[in-house]
MDAnalysis code that builds the backbone (N, CA, C; Angstrom):
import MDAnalysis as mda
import numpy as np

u = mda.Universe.empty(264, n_residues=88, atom_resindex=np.repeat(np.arange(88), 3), trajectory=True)
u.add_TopologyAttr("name", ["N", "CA", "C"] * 88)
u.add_TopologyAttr("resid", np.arange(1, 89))
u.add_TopologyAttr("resname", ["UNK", "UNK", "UNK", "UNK", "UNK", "UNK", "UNK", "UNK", "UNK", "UNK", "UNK", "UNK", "UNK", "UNK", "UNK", "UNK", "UNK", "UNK", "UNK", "UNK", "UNK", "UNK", "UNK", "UNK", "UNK", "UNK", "UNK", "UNK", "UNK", "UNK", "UNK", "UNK", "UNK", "UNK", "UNK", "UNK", "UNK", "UNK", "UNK", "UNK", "UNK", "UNK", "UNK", "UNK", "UNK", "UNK", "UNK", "UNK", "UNK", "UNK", "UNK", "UNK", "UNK", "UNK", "UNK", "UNK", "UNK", "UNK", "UNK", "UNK", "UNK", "UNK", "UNK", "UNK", "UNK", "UNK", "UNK", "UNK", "UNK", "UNK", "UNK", "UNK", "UNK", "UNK", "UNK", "UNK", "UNK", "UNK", "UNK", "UNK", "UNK", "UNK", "UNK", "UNK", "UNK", "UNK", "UNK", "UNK"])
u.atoms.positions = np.array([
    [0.817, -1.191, 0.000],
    [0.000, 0.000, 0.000],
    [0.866, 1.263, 0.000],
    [1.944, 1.319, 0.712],
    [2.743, 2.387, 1.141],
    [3.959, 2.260, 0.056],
    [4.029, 1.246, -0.623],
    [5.548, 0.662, -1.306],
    [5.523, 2.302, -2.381],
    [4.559, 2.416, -2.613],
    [4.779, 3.235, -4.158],
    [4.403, 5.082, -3.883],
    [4.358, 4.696, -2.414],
    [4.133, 6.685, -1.800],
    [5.434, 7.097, -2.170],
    [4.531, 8.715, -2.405],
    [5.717, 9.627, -3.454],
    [5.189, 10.711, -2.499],
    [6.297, 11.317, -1.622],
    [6.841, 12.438, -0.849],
    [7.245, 13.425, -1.553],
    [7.725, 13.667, -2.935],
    [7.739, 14.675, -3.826],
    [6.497, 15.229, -4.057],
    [5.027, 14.430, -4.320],
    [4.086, 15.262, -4.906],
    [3.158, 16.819, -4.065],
    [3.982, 16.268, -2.725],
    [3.263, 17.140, -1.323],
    [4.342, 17.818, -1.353],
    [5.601, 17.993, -2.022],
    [6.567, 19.216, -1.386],
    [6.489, 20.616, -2.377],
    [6.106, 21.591, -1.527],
    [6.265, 22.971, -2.328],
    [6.972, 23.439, -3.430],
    [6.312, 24.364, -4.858],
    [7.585, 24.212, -5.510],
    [8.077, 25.452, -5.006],
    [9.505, 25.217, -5.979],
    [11.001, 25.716, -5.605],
    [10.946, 27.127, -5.378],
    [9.797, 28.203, -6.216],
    [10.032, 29.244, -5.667],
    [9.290, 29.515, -4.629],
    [8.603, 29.113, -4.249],
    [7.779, 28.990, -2.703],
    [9.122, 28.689, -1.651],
    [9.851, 27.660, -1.796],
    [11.236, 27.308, -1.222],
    [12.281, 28.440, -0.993],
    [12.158, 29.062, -2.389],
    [13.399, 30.262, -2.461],
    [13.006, 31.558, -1.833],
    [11.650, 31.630, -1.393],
    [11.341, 32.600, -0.580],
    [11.563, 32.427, 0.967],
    [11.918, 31.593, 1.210],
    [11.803, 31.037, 3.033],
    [12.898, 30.925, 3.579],
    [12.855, 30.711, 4.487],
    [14.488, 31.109, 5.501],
    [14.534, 29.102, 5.693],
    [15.995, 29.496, 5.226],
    [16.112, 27.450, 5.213],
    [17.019, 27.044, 6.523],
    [16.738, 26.496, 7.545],
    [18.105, 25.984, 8.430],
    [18.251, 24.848, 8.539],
    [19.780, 24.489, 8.429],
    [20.256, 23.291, 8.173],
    [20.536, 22.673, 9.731],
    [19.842, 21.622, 9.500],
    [20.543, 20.426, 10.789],
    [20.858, 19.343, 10.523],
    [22.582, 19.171, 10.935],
    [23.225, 17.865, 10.887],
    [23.176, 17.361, 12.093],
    [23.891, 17.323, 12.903],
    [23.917, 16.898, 13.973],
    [22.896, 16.816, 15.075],
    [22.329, 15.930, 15.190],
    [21.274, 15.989, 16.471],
    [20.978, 14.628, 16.276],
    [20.488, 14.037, 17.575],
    [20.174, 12.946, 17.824],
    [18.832, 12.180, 18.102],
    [17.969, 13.837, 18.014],
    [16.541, 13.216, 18.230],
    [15.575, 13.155, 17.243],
    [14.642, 12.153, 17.007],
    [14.052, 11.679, 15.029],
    [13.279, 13.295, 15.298],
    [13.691, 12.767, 13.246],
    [12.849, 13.561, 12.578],
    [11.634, 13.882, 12.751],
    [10.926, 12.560, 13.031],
    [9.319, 13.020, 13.398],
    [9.321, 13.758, 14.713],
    [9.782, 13.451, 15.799],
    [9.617, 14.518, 16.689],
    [9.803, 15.594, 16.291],
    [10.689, 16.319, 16.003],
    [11.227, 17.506, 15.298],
    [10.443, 18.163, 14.880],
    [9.480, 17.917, 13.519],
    [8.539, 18.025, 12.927],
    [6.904, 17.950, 13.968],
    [6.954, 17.084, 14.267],
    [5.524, 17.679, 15.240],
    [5.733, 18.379, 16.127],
    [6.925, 18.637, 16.742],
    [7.321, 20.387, 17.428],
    [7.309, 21.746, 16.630],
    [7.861, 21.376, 15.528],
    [7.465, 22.631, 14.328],
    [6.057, 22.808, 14.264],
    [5.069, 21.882, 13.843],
    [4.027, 22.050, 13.337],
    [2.900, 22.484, 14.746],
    [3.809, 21.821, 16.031],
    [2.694, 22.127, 16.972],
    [2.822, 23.534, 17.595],
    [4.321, 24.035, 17.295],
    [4.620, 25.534, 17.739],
    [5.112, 26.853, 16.921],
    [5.179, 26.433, 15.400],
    [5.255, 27.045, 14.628],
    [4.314, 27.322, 13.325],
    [3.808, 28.650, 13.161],
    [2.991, 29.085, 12.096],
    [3.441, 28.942, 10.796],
    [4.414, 28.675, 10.806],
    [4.899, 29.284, 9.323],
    [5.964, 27.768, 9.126],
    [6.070, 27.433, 9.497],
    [6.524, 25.741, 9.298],
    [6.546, 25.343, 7.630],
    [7.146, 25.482, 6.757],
    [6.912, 24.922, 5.814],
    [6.941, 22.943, 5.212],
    [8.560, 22.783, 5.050],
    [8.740, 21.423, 4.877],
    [10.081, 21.138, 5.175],
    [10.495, 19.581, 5.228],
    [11.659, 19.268, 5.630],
    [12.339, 18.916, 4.220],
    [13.590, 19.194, 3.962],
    [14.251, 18.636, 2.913],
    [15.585, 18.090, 3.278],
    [15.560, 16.157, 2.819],
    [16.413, 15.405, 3.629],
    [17.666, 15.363, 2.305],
    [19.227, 15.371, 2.719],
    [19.343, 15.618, 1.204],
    [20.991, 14.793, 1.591],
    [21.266, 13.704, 1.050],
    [22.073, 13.226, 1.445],
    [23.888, 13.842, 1.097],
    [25.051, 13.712, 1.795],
    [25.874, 14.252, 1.773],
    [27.162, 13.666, 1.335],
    [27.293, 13.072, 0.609],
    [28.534, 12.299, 0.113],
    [30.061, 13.388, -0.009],
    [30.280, 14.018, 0.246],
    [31.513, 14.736, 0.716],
    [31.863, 14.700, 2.564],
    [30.742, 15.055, 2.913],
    [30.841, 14.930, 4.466],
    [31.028, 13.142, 5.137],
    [31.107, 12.256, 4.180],
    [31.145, 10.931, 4.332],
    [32.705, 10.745, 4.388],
    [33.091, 11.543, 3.520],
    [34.951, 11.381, 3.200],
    [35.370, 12.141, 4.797],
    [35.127, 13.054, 5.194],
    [35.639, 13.767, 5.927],
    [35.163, 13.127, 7.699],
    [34.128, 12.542, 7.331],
    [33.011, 12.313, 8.822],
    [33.507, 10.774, 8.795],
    [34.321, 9.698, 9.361],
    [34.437, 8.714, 9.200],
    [33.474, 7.837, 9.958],
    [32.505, 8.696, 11.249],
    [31.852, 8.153, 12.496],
    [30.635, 7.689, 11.955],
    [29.856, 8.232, 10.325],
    [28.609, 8.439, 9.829],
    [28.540, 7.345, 9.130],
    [27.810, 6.165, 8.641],
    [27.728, 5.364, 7.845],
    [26.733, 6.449, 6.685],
    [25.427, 7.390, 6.775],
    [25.069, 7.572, 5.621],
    [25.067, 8.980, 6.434],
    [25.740, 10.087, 6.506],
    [25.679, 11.081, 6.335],
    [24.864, 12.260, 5.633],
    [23.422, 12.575, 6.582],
    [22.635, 13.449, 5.620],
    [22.482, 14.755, 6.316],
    [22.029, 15.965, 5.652],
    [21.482, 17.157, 5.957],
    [20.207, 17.374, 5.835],
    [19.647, 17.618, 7.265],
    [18.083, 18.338, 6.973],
    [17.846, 19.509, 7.140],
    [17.084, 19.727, 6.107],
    [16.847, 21.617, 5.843],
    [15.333, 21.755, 6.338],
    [15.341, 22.681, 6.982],
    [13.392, 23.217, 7.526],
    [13.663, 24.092, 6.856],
    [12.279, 24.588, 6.161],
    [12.231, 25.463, 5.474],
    [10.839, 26.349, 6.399],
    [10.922, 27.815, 6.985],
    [9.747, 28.686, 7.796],
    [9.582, 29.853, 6.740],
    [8.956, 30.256, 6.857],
    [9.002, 31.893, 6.034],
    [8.278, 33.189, 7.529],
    [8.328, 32.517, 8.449],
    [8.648, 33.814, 9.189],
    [9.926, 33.885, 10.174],
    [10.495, 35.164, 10.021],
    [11.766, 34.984, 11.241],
    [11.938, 34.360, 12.853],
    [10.685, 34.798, 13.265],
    [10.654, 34.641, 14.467],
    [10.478, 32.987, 14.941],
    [10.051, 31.656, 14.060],
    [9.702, 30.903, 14.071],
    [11.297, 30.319, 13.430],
    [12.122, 30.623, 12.932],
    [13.515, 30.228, 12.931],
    [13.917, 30.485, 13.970],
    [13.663, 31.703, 14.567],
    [14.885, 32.237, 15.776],
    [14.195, 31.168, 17.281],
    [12.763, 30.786, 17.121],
    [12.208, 29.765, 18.176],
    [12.767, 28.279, 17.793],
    [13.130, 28.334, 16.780],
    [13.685, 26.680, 16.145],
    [15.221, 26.670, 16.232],
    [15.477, 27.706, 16.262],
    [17.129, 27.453, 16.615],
    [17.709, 27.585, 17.812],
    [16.732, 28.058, 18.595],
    [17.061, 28.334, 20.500],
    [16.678, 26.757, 20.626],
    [15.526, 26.100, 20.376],
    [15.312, 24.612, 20.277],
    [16.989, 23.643, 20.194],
    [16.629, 23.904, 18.768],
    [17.157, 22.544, 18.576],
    [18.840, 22.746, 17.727],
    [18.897, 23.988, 17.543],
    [20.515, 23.988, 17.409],
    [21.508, 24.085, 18.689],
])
């Protein structure tokens, strides 16, 4: 049922993206889904997550078996500056 779900057709396009304040998180240890239902339960402007894997940081990071970056994408400031007292 789930084999053939497509997570692209629900993500915003790109200039909706290029308008929004993007912050990157590598490092952290607590899932994604939590993360995300803290955005959505305390932030207005929450857009989407973009998971984007890192094959340079694999050469350099020897500790990572798959080394990725996640980007939140908000389009208001104040809802970055509450997400980065969080969780950076």
């Amino acid at each position: 049922m789930f084999a053939s779900f497509n997570y692209e057709a629900f993500k915003p396009q790109q200039e909706i993206l290029d308008k929004c304040y993007r912050i990157e998180l590598t490092k952290n240890d607590t899932p994604l889904w939590k993360i995300r239902k803290w955005c959505l339960a305390r932030t207005d402007s929450f857009i989407w997550i973009e998971t984007v894997e890192n094959e340079d940081a694999y050469l350099i990071d020897e500790g990572d078996d798959f080394p990725v970056k996640h980007f939140f994408y908000f389009y208001a400031p104040q809802d970055v500056l509450l997400f980065k007292l969080k969780w950076l």
